[in-house]
ZAROLUM-865639 format. One record per residue (C-alpha): x, y, z; residue number from 1. Coordinates in steps of 0.05 Angstrom, whole numbers. Example, Ala and Ser with C-alpha at 12.3 -4.5 7.8 and 13.67 -1.06 7.14 Angstrom:
BEGIN
+--------+--------+--------+-----+
:      X :      Y :      Z : num :
+--------+--------+--------+-----+
:    246 :    -90 :    156 :   1 :
:    273 :    -21 :    143 :   2 :
+--------+--------+--------+-----+
END
This chain:
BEGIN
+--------+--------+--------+-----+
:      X :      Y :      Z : num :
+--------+--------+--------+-----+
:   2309 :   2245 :   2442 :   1 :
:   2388 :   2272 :   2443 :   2 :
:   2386 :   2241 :   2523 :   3 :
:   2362 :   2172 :   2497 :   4 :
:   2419 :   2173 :   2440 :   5 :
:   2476 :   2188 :   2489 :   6 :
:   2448 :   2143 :   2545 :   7 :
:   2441 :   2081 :   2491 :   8 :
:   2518 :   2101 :   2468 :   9 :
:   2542 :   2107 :   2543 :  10 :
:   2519 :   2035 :   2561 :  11 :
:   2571 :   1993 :   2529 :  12 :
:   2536 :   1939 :   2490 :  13 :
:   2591 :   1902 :   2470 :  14 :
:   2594 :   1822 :   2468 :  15 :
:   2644 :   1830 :   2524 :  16 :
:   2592 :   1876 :   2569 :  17 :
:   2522 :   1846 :   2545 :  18 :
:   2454 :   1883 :   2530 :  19 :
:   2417 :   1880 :   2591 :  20 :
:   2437 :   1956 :   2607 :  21 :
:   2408 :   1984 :   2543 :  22 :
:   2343 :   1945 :   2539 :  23 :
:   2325 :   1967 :   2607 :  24 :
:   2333 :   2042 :   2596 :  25 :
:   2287 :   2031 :   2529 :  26 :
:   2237 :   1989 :   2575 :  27 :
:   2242 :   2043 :   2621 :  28 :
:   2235 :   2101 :   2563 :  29 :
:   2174 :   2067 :   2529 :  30 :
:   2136 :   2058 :   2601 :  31 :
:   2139 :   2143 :   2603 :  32 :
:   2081 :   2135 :   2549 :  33 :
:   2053 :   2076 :   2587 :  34 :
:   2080 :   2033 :   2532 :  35 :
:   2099 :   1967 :   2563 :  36 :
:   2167 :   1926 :   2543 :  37 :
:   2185 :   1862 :   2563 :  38 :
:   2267 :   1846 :   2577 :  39 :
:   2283 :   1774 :   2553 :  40 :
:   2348 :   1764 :   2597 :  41 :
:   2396 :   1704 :   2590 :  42 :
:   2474 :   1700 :   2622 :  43 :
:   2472 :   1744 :   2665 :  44 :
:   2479 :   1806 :   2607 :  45 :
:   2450 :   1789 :   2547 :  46 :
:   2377 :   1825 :   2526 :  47 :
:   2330 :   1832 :   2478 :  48 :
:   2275 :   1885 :   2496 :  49 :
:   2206 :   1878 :   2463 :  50 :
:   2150 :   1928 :   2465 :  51 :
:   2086 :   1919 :   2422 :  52 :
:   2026 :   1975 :   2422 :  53 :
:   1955 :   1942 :   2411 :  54 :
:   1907 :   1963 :   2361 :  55 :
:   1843 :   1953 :   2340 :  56 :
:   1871 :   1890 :   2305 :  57 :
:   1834 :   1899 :   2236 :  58 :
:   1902 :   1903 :   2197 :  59 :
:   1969 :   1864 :   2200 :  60 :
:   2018 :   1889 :   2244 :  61 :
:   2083 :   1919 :   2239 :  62 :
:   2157 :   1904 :   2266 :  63 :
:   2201 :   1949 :   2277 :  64 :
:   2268 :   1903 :   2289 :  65 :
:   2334 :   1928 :   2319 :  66 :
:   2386 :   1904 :   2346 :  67 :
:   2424 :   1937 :   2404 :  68 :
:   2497 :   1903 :   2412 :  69 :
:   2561 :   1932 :   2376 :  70 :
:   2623 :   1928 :   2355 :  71 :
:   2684 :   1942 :   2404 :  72 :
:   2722 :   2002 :   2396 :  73 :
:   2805 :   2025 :   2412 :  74 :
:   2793 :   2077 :   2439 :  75 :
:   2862 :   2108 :   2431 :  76 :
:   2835 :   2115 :   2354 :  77 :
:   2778 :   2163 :   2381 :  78 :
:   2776 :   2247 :   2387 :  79 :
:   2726 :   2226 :   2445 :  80 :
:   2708 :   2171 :   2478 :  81 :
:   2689 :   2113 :   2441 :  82 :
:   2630 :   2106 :   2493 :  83 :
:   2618 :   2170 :   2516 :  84 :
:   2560 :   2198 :   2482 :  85 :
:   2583 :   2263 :   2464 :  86 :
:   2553 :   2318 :   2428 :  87 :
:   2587 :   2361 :   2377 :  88 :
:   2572 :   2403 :   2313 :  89 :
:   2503 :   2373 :   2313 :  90 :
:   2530 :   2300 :   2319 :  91 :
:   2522 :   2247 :   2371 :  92 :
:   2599 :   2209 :   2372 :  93 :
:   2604 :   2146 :   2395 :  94 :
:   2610 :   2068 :   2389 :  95 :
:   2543 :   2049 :   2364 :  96 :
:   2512 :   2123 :   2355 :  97 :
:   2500 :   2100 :   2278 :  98 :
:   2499 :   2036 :   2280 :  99 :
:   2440 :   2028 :   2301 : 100 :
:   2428 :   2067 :   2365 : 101 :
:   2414 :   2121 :   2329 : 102 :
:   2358 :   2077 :   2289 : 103 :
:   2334 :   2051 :   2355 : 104 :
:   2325 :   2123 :   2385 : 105 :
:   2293 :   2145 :   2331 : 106 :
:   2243 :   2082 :   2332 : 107 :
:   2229 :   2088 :   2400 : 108 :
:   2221 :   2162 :   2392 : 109 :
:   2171 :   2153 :   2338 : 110 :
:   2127 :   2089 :   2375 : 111 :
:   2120 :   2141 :   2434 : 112 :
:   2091 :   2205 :   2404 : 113 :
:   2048 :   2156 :   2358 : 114 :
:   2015 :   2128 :   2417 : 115 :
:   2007 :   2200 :   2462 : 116 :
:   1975 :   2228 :   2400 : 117 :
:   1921 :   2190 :   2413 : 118 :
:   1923 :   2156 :   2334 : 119 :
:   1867 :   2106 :   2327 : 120 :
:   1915 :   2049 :   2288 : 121 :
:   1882 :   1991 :   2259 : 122 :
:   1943 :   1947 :   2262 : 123 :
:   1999 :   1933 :   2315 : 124 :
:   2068 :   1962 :   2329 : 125 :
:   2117 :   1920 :   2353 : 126 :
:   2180 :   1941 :   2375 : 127 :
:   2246 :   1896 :   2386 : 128 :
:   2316 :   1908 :   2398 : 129 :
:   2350 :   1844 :   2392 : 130 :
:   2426 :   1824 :   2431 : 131 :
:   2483 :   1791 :   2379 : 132 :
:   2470 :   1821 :   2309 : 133 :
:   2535 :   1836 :   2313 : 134 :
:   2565 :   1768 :   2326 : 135 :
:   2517 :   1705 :   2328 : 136 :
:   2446 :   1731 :   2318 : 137 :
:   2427 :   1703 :   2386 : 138 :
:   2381 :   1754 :   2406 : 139 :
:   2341 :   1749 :   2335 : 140 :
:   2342 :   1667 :   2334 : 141 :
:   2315 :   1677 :   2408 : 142 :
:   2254 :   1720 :   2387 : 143 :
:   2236 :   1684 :   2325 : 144 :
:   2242 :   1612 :   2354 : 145 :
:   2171 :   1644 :   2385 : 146 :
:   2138 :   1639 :   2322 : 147 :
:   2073 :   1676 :   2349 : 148 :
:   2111 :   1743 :   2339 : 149 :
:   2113 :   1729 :   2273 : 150 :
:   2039 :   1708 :   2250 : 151 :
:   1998 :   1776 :   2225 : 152 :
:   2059 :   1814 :   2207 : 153 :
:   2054 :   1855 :   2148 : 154 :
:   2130 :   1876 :   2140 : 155 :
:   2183 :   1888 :   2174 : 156 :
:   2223 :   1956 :   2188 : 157 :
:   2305 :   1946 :   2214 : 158 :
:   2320 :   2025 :   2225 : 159 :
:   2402 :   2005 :   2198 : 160 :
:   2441 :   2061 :   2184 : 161 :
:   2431 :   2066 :   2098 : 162 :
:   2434 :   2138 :   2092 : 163 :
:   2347 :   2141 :   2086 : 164 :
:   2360 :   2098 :   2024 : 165 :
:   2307 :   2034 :   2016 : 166 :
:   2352 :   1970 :   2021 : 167 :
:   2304 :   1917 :   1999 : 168 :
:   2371 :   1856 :   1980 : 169 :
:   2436 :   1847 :   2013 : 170 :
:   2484 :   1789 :   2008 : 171 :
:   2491 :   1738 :   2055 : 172 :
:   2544 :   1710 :   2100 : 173 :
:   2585 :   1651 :   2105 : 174 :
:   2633 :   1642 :   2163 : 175 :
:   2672 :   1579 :   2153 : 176 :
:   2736 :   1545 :   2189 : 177 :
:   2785 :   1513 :   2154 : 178 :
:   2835 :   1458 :   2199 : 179 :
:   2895 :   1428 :   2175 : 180 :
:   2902 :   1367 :   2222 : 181 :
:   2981 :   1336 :   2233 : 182 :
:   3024 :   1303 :   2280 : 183 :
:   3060 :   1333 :   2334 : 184 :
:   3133 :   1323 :   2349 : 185 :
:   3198 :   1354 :   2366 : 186 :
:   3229 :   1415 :   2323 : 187 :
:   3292 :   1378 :   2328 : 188 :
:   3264 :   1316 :   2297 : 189 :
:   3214 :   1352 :   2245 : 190 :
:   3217 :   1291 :   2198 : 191 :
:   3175 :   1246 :   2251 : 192 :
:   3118 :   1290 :   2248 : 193 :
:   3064 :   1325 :   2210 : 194 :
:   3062 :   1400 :   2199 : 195 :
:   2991 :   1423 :   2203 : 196 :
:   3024 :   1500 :   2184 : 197 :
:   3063 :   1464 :   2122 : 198 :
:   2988 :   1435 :   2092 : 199 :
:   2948 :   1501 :   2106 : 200 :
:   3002 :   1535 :   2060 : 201 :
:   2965 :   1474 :   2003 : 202 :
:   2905 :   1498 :   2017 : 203 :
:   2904 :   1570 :   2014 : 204 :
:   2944 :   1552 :   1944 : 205 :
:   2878 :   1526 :   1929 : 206 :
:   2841 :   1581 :   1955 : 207 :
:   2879 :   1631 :   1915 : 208 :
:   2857 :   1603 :   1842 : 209 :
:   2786 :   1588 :   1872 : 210 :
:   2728 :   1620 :   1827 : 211 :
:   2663 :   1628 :   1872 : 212 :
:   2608 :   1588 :   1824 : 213 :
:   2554 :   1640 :   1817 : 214 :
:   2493 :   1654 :   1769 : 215 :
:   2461 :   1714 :   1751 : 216 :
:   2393 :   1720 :   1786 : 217 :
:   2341 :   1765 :   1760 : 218 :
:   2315 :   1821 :   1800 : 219 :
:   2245 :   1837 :   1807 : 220 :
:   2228 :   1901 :   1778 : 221 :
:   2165 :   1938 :   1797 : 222 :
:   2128 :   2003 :   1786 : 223 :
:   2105 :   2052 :   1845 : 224 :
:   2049 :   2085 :   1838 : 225 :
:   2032 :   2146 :   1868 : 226 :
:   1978 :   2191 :   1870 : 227 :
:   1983 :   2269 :   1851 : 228 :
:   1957 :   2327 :   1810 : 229 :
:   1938 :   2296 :   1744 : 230 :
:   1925 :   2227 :   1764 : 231 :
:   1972 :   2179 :   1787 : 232 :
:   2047 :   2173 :   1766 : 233 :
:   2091 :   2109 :   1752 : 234 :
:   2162 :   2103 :   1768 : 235 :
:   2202 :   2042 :   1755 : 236 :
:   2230 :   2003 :   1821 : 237 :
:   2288 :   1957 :   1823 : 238 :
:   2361 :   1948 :   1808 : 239 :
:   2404 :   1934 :   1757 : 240 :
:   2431 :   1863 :   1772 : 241 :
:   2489 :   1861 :   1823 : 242 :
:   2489 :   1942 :   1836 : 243 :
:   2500 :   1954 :   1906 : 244 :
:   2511 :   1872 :   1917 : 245 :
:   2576 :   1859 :   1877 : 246 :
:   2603 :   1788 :   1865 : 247 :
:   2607 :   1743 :   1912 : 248 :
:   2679 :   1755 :   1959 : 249 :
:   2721 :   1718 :   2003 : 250 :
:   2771 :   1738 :   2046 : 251 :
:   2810 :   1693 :   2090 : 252 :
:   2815 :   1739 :   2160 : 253 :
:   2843 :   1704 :   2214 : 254 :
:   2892 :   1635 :   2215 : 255 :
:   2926 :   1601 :   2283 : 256 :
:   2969 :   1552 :   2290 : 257 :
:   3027 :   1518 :   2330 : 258 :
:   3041 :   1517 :   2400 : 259 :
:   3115 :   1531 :   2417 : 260 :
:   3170 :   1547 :   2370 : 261 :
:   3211 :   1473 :   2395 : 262 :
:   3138 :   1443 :   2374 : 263 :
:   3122 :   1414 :   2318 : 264 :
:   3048 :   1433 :   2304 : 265 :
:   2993 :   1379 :   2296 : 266 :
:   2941 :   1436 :   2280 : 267 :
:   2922 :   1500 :   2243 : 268 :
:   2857 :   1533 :   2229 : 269 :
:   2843 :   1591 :   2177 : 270 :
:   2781 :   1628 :   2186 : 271 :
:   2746 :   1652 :   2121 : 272 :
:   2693 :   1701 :   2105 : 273 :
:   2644 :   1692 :   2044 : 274 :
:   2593 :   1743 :   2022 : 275 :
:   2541 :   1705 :   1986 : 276 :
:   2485 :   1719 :   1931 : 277 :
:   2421 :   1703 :   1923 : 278 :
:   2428 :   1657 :   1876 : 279 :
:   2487 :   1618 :   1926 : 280 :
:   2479 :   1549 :   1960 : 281 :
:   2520 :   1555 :   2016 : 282 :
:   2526 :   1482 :   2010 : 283 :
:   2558 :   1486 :   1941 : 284 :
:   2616 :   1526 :   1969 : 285 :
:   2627 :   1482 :   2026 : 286 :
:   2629 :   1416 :   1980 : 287 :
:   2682 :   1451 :   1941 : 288 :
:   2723 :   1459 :   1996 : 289 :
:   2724 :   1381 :   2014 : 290 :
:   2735 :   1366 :   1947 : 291 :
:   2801 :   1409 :   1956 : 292 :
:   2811 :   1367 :   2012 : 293 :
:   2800 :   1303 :   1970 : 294 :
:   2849 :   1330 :   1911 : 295 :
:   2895 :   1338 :   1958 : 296 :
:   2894 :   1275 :   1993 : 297 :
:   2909 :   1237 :   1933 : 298 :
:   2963 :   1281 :   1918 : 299 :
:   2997 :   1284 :   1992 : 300 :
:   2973 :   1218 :   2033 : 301 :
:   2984 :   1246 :   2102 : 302 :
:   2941 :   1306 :   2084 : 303 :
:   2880 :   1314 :   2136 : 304 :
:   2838 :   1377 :   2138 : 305 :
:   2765 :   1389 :   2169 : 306 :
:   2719 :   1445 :   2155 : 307 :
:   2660 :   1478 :   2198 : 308 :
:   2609 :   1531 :   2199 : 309 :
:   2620 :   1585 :   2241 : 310 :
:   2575 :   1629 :   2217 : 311 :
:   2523 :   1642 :   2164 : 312 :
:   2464 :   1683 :   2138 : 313 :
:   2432 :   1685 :   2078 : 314 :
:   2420 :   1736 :   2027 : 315 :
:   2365 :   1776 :   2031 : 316 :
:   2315 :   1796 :   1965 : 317 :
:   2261 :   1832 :   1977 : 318 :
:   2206 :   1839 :   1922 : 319 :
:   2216 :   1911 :   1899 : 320 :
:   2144 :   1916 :   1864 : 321 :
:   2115 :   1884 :   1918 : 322 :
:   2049 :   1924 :   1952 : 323 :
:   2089 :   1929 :   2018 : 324 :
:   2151 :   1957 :   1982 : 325 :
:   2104 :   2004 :   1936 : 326 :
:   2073 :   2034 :   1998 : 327 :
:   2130 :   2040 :   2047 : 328 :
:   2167 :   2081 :   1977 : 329 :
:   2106 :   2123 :   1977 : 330 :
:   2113 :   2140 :   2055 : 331 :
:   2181 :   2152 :   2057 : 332 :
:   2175 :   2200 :   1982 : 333 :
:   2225 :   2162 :   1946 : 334 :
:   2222 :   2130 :   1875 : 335 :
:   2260 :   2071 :   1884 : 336 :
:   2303 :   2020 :   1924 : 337 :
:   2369 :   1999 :   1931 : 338 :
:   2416 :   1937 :   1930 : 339 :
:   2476 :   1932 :   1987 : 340 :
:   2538 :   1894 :   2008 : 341 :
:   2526 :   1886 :   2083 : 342 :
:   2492 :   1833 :   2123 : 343 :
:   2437 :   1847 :   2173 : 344 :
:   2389 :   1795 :   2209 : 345 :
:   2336 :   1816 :   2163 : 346 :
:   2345 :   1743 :   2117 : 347 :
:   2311 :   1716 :   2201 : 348 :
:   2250 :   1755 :   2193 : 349 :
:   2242 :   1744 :   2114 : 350 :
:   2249 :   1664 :   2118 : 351 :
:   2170 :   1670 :   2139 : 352 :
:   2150 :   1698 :   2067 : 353 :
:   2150 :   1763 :   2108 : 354 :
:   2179 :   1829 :   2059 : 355 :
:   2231 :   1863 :   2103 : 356 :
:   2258 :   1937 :   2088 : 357 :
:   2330 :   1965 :   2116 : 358 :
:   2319 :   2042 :   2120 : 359 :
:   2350 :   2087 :   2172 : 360 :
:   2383 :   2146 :   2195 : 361 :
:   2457 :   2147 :   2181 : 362 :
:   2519 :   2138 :   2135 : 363 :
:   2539 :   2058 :   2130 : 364 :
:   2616 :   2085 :   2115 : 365 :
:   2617 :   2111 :   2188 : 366 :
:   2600 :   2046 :   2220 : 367 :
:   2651 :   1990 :   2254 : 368 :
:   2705 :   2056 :   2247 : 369 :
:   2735 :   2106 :   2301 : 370 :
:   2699 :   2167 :   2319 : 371 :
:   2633 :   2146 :   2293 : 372 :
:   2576 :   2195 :   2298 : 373 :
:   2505 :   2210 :   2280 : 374 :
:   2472 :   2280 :   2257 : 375 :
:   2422 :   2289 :   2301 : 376 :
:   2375 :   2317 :   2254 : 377 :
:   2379 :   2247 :   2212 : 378 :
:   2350 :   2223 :   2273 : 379 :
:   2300 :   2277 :   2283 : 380 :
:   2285 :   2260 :   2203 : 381 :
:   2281 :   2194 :   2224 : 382 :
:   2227 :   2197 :   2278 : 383 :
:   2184 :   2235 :   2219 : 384 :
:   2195 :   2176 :   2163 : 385 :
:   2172 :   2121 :   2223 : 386 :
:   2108 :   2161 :   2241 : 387 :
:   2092 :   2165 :   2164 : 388 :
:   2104 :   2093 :   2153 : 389 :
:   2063 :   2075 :   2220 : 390 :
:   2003 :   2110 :   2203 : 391 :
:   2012 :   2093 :   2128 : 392 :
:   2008 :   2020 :   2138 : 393 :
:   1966 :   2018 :   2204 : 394 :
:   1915 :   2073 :   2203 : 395 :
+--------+--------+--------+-----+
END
């Protein structure tokens, strides 16, 4: 298991570097239990890897959804290297180690000593690890534009790092550029032209004294019932509205403009992240931004601006008192679920009517920063939780 972490962590799965290296050493792991994957390849390096273990098909099947690409890493931030794979005080460092190779090993680790025990399951396992999660979501738009994956699925497991908490809701994400458009000219003769720099500056004014429009949304609360001594027991599961999501944010991260310093500029671009609700229209948020545009136009007549999607994902809600939820608590021994302020690709697999679950091995303060690591024995716990929740659901 501690061979697959390091070997996932030592093949750079960065956008730069692709996927294809990874997927093929899990292909190549999950055919030592005579498990057999199939590598979806595309440009040369991208990957997704998909495995799925038969059954005797009486009960809906079960995905367990990863995704294998990550973040880069400077490595002169790093005790070790950022994609070495080493092993230390019980930890596995590296780029990627917690989120989510760690997951993934564990997953893998899990499917295989499921199937060489010789477990009779009633219902599937399917297994993918997905390129882009990090970046576009290729990898996951890829696999679900095959919609047969999909049909028979009774849930869906993405092995994120959360710390073994159950993440049923997380808020979603809304990429968006902003472009001032002017008119070009020379610095010497400034008043002949437009400064696409000088109208940003009116629009993040606006963005400054913008209030997100949000509502309230209510969250399902449930009970989980499990059985014991005594009869069974009822615990209440749900959260309190917003824990763990927040308020919607936005943060404007990147901006470019201008050409040379003798240059006029005739364009600039601002590139804003929103971290949406539930209860959010993408939509509404973009229409407020064009009526910006509109207010000031009438204010400023050579004002010209553009906006675009570069990004976005949805929010995700899963039904906390929902049967799948109820049973994956009970298999996992915890009493309730949990809210958080991260995106996944999860909001893909729900837009079915499918109930998806983020629970994995590893703390989410560790990921995207230098000198990440994983305890191994969170991945060793890991492997235990997925076996429970196969056989829970599929025996």
């Amino acid at each position: 298991m501690k061979e697959l972490l390091k070997k996932l962590v030592r093949a750079e799965t960065t956008a730069a570097k692709g996927e294809l290296e990874a997927a093929k050493i899990i292909a190549a792991e999950f055919s030592r239990s005579g498990i057999k994957a199939k590598i979806n390849s595309w440009d040369k390096t991208r990957a997704n890897v998909i495995a799925r273990v038969k059954s005797g098909g009486h009960k809906k099947a079960i995905l367990f959804a990863c995704h294998l690409d990550v973040v880069g890493a400077d490595e002169e931030k790093w005790k070790t290297p950022p994609f070495g794979g080493v092993e230390r005080g019980g930890r596995i460092y590296g780029r990627g180690s917690a989120d989510m190779k760690g997951g993934i090993t564990a997953a893998v680790t899990a499917i295989r000593q499921i199937v060489e025990s010789g477990a009779k399951l009633q219902g599937d396992i399917i297994f993918l690890a997905a390129a882009g999660e990090e970046t576009d979501s290729c990898g996951t738009k890829r696999f679900i534009r095959n919609r047969g994956w999909m049909q028979n699925i009774a849930g869906v497991v993405i092995p994120e790092p959360t710390d073994f908490a159950v993440v049923t809701a997380h808020r979603g994400m809304l990429w968006l550029e902003v472009t001032t458009i002017g008119k070009a000219a020379h610095s010497s003769t400034p008043q002949l032209g437009i400064n696409a720099i000088g109208l940003m500056q009116l629009v993040l004014a606006e963005l400054e004294s913008y209030k997100i429009p949000y509502k309230s949304y209510p969250v399902p609360i449930g009970q989980l019932r499990v059985s014991g001594p005594g009869g069974p027991k009822f615990w209440s599961v749900g959260r309190t509205i917003g824990a763990g999501l927040g308020d919607c944010s936005m943060s404007v991260n990147t901006i470019t403009g201008g050409k040379a310093l003798n240059v006029v500029p005739d364009r600039c671009s601002i590139g804003i992240d929103f971290r949406t609700l539930p209860s959010q229209n993408h939509r509404d948020i973009i229409s407020d931004i064009e009526k910006f545009f509109m207010k000031l136009k009438s204010k400023a007549p050579q004002f010209n601006a553009e906006v675009s999607i570069v990004r976005e994902v949805k929010a995700l809600e899963t039904d906390s008192g929902s049967e799948f939820v109820r049973d994956f608590c009970a298999a996992v021994g915890t009493k309730k679920t949990k809210a958080v302020g991260f995106t996944t690709d999860g909001p893909y697999f729900a837009s079915p009517g499918v109930p998806v679950v983020i629970f994995g091995p590893g703390e989410p303060e560790v990921c995207h920063k230098s000198n990440e690591y994983i305890e191994i024995s969170a991945v060793e716990k890991a492997v235990e939780y997925y076996k429970n929740i196969i056989l829970k659901f599929l025996s």
